[in-house]
N, C-alpha and C positions, 0 to 999 in steps of 0.2 A: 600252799601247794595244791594245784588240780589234783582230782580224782586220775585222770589220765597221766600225769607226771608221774604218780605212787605208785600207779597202774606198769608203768613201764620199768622205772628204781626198782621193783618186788621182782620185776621179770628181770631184769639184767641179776640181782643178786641169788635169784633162785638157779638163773643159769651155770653162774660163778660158783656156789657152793655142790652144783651137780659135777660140774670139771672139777674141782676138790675134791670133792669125796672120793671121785672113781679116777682123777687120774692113775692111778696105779693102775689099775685094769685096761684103761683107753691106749696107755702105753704102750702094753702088753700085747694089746691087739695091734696097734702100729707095726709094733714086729714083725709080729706072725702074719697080718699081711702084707707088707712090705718084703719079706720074707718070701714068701709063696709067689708074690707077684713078678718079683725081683728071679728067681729061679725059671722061670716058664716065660722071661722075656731076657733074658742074660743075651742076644744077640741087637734086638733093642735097644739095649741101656749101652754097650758098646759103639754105636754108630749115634746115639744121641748124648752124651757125655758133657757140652757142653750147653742144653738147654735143661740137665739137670741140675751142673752149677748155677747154674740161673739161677731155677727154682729153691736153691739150697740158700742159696746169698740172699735171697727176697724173702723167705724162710725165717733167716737168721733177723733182718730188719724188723716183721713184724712181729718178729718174738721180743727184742731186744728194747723198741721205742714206746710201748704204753709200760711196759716194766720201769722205762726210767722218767716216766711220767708221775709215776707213785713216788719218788722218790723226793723228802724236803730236805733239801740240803739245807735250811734254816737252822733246821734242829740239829747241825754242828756246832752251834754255840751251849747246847746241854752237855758234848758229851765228855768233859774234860769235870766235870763236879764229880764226880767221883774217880778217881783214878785208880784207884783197887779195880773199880769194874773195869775199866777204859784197859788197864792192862791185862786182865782176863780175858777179856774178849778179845784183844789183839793176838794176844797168845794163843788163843785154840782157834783160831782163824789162819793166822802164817807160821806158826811153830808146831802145835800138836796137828795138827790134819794133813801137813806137808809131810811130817815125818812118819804118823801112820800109813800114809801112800806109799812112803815109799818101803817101811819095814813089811805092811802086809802084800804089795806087790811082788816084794822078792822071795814072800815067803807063795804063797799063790799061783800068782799070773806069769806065766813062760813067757808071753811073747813082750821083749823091751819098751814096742811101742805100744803095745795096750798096757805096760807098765806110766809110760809118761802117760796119757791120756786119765788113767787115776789119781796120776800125781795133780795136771790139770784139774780133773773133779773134784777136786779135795784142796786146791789152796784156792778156787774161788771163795767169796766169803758168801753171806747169807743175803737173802733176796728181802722183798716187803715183805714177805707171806709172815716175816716169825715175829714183826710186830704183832700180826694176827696171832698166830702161835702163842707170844706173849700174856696178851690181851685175854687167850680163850683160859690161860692158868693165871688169870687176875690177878696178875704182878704188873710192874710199874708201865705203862706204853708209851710213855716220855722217854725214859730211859733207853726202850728199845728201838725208838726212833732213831736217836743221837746214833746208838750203837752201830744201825744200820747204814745210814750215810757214810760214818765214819770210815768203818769197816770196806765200803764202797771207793771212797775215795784213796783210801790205802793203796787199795788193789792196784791201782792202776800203776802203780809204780812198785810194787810188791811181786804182783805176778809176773812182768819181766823179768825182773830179778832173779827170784825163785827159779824161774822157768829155767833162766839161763844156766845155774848154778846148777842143774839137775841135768840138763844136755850136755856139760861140761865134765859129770860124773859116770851119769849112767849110758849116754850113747857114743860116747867118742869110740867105743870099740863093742859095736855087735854083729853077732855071729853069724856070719854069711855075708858080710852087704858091710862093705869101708865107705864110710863116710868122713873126708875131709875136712880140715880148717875150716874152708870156703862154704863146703855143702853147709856145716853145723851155724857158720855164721849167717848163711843166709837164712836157715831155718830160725835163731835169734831174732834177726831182723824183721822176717816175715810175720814172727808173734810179735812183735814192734806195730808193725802197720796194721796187724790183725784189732789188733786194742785200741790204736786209733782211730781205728775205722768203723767198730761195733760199737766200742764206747763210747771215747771219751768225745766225736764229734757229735753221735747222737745225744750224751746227757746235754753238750752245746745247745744242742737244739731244744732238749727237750722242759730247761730249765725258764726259757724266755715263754715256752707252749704252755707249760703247765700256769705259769703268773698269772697270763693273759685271758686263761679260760678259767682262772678264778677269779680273777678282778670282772669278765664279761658274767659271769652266772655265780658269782659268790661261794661261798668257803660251801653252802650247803646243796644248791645245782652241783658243783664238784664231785661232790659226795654221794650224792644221789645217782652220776654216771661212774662213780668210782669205782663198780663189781666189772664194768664192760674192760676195763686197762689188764686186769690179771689173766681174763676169758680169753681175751686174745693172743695173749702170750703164752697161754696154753694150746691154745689152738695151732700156732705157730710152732711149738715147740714138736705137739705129734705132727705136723705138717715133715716138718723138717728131719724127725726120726723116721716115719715112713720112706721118707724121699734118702737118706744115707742107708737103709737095710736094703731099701727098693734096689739099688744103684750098686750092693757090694753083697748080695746073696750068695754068690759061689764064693767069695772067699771066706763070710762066716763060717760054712761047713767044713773047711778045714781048720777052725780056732774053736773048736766046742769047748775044747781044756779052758782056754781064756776066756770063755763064758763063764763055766764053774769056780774060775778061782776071782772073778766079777762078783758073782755071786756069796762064797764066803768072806769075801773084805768086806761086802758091806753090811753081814750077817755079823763080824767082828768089831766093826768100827761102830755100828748102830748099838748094840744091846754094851758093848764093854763102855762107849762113850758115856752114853746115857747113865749108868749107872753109875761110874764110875765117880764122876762130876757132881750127881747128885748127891751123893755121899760127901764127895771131898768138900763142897761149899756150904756143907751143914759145919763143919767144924775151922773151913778155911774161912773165915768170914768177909767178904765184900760187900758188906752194908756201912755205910757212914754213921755217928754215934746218932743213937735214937732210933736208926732205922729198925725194921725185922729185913732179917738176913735173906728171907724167903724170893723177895723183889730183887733182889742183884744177881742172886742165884742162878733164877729163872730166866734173867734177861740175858747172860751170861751163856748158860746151855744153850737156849734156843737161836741165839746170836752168831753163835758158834760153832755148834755142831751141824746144823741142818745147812745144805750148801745150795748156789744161788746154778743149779745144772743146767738153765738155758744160757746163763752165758760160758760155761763149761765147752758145750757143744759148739758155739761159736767158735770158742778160740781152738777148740782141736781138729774142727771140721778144717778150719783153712791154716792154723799153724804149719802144720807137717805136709802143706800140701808141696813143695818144692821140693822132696822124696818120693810122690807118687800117690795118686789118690787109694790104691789099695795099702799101703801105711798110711796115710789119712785116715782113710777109715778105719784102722785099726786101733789108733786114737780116739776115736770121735766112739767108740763102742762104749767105756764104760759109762760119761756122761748122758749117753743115751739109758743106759740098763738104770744107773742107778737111782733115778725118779722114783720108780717100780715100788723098789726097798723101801726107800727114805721115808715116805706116804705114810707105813706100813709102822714104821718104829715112832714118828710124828704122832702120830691116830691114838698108836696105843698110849704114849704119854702123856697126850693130854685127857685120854680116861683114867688114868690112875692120878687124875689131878688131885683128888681128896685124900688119898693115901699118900702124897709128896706134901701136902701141904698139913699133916697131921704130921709126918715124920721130922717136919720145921718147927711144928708146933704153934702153928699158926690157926686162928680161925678166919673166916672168911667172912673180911669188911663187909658191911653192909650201912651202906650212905642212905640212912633212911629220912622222911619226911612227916613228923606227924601232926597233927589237926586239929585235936578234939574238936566237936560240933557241941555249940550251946545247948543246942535240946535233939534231944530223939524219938525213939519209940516204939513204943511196948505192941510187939507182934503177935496179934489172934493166932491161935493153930489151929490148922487146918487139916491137918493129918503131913504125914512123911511121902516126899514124891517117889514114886515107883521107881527110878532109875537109880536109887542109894544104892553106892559099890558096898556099904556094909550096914550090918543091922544094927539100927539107930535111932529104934522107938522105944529105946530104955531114957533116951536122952531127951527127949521132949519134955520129960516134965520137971526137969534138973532143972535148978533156981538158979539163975548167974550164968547164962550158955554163951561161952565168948565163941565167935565163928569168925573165920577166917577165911574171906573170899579172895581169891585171886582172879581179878579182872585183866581182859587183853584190850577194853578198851573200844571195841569192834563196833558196829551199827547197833548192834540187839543189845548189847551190854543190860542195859538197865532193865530191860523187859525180864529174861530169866534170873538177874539176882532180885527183883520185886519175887517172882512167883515163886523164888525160892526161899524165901525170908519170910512170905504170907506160911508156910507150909512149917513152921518151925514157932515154939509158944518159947515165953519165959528167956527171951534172948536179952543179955546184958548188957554184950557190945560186941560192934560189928569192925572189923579193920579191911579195910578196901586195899587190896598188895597188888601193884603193878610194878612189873620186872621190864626193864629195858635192856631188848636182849642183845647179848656182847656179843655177834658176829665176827665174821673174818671179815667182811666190808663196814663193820661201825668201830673195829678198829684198827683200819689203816694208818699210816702214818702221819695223815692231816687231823686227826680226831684228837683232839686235847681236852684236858679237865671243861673248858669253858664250852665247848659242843659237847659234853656227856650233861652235865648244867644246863644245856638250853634244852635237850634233852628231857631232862627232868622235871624243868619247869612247865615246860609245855604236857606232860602226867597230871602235873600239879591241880593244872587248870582242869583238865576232863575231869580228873577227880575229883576235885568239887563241885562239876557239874554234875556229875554223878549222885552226889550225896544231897545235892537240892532238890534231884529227881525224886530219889528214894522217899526224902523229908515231906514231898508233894502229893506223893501217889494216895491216893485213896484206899488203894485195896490195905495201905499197910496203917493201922492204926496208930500214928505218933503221940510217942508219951514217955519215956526213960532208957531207949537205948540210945546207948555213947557210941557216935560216929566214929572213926579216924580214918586215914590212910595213910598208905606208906609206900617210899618208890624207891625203887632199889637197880640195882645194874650187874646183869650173870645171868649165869644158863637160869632161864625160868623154873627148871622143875628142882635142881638144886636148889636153887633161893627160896623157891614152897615150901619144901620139905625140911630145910633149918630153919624155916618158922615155926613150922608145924610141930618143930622138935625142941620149942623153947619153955614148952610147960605151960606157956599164956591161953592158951587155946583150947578146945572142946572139941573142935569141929572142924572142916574144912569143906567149904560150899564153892564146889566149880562146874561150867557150863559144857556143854560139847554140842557140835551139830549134830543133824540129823541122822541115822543109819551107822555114824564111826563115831568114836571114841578118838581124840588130838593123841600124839606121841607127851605132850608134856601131863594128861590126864592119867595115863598109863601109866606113867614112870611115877605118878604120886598116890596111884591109887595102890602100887607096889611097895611103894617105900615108907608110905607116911606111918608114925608112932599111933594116928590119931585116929576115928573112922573119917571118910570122905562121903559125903554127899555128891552127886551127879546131877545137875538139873539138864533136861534136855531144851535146847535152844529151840529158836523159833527154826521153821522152814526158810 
């Protein structure tokens, strides 16, 4: 891989997890100016009505086609090995989130049709993102795969269904406004062509695009443009929320109510979901024999609860348009609101990832690699480097000083752990810890055990180049310290700090640039049992 390829992959994935992190807030602001805009051009948007559907429908495409680009329908042949999970995840997918739509709707949301429009939000199923999701609570990402496709291809004949069964109940008779046989079957029909037309012809398309541009640039070129497919459909997605607030600003102001009760459904569905499940599949078990229950669980919640709202948007932007683009838009409001929330309940679950996975009673795998080096050697001291985050010249002359470097692997690597290892006497052994870090782009749904492994292997190598460096250098006198390393895969500063916290250890020696201190240096110089050393990097 060029310097410029990495160069680019780092920027697409830095882009992708900035749209992640804040879509909630980017939302928010689609709103509010969509809103403001939409208010102060309302004679505008009246006389141009149909180069807005344009942009709503072209909108909807580029939100809908790199989304189902992520998508391997290979790995529907996983997803029937378990069928405890296979029937959990179908169930909180078309039975529990349908029917919470529709019980917190009636308890809530006044107006009928921002009642369908949650029902909509709520029996799509779940997007690529919660392989991510999965991935980030280091549970199984095979499984979340299966789950995903699955769950996908369900839909397409689920959400008509559903749909129908729900206009059949709840709007055959609303108040003010009769809608007929004919009217109700057209609106049927129109979510008919609506599915056909977002989905099921683009996955057509998109499953021959996505082959052909792995087979032209292989499973890891894929991979390396893989953050740009989600970016987009986020970008598409506030396009497209802008463009329906832009286009129906004077009718929001008279549905505040169905704002707020937008607002409590998913203030109820998000914290009662989430907890609720977590609980129950500690005791309801969906693990196969031998498994830990923790993997089914997790794949099961995040499968299930968190929903796929840009194709939401799609189907309620143009289902109900055969009643009028202001019921359209009445529809199409809460798939738009409920991104905002969703983000928000997501985010925090996967911080309390160590407190779910303690209440499993699980600890957290760690696929390590280790080494021993024939010969090593015995470190002159030099005194202690001025940047130590805690006082650690008691430790200098302690006989047996196991230290524990976490390397990134970077250009200077070897330059500051030499002059940090010169500065330390009486060292016994040194373990080189490189963490490969589990992103929402290293686990999409193409990433399997055998690219987490090449992954690995390729640590493997730098790591021993690394330790031929060390073994070489002159400044460091070789003579009885024992080498090792070890590679591992998770958030890098969790993965330090349960080293750090395995009793093996003395010490912990890591680098920083120039002027700052790294977010993973911070969070270990906070948390670790052990002191930490700080060497400052080169310029």
């Amino acid at each position: 891989m060029t310097s410029n390829t990495l160069e680019v992959s780092n920027r697409l994935e830095r882009v992708r997890a900035h749209l992640d992190r804040w879509l909630g807030a980017y939302v928010g602001l689609m709103i509010v100016l969509g809103l403001v805009a939409g208010y102060y051009s309302i004679g505008w948007v009246r006389y141009h009505e149909q180069l807005l559907n344009m942009v709503m429908m072209a909108s909807i495409y580029i939100m809908i086609f790199p989304m189902l680009l992520m998508l391997n329908i290979r790995a529907l042949g996983n997803a029937f090995r378990n069928y405890k999970l296979t029937t959990a995840v179908v169930l909180l997918n078309f039975v529990y989130s349908p029917l919470m739509a529709v019980l917190l709707g009636l308890l809530f949301v006044p107006s009928p049709f921002v009642r369908f429009g949650l029902f909509l939000a709520w029996v799509v199923p779940c997007s690529s993102m919660s392989i991510g999701y999965v991935g980030l609570m280091m549970a199984d990402i095979s499984a979340a795969t299966a789950m995903v496709a699955l769950s996908f291809i369900l839909s397409l004949a689920l959400i008509p269904a559903e749909s129908s069964a729900y206009i059949s109940m709840f709007l055959t008779h609303v108040r003010g406004l009769t809608l007929s046989g004919a009217v109700l079957g057209k609106v049927e029909m129109n979510l008919v062509m609506t599915i056909i037309e977002v989905l099921i012809i683009p996955l057509v398309l998109a499953i021959p695009t996505r082959e052909a541009m792995i087979r032209r640039m292989g499973q890891a070129g894929f991979r390396r443009i893989s953050p740009l497919f989600p970016s987009i459909t986020m970008i598409g997605m506030m396009i497209i929320i802008f463009t329906i607030f832009f286009a129906h600003a004077g009718v929001l102001i008279t549905h505040m109510m169905d704002v707020l009760g937008i607002f409590y459904s998913a203030m109820v569905f998000g914290s009662v979901s989430l907890a609720v499940f977590t609980l129950l599949f500690k005791y309801v078990k969906l693990n196969r024999r031998g498994e830990s229950p923790y993997d089914p669980a997790m794949v099961a919640i995040l499968t299930g609860i968190p929903k796929n709202e840009a194709t939401a948007i799609a189907l309620s932007a143009v289902a109900l348009a055969p009643l009028g683009s202001g019921i359209a838009f009445l529809a199409s409001m809460p798939p738009s609101l409920l991104p905002a929330f969703q983000v928000v309940f997501i985010i925090t679950f996967l911080k309390l990832r160590d407190r779910v996975m303690n209440f499993y009673g699980v600890r957290r795998e760690r696929e390590a690699i280790k080494v021993p080096v024939e010969e090593g050697a015995k470190v002159s001291a030099r005194g202690i480097a001025e940047e130590g985050a805690f006082e650690i010249e008691s430790m200098v002359g302690k006989p047996g000083l196991n230290v524990l470097i976490p390397v990134d692997l970077s250009r200077d690597t070897e330059r500051w752990v030499i002059e940090g290892l010169s500065r330390l006497s009486n060292v016994s052994s040194v373990t080189l810890l490189y963490v490969v870090p589990l992103n929402l782009s290293e686990v999409s749904e193409f990433i399997t055990e055998n690219v987490i492994a090449e992954g690995k292997k390729v640590a493997e190598g730098k790591l021993i180049n690394l330790i031929n460096i060390i073994k070489s250098s002159k400044i460091i006198e070789i003579n009885n310290i024992n080498i090792n390393y070890e590679a591992a895969v998770g958030d890098p500063a969790s993965i330090i700090i349960d080293y750090a916290s395995t009793g093996k250890f003395d010490l912990v020696m890591m680098g920083h640039r120039p002027h700052i201190i790294g977010s993973v240096a911070l969070k270990v110089v906070a948390r670790s049992p052990i002191p930490v050393l700080i060497i400052r990097r080169a310029e």
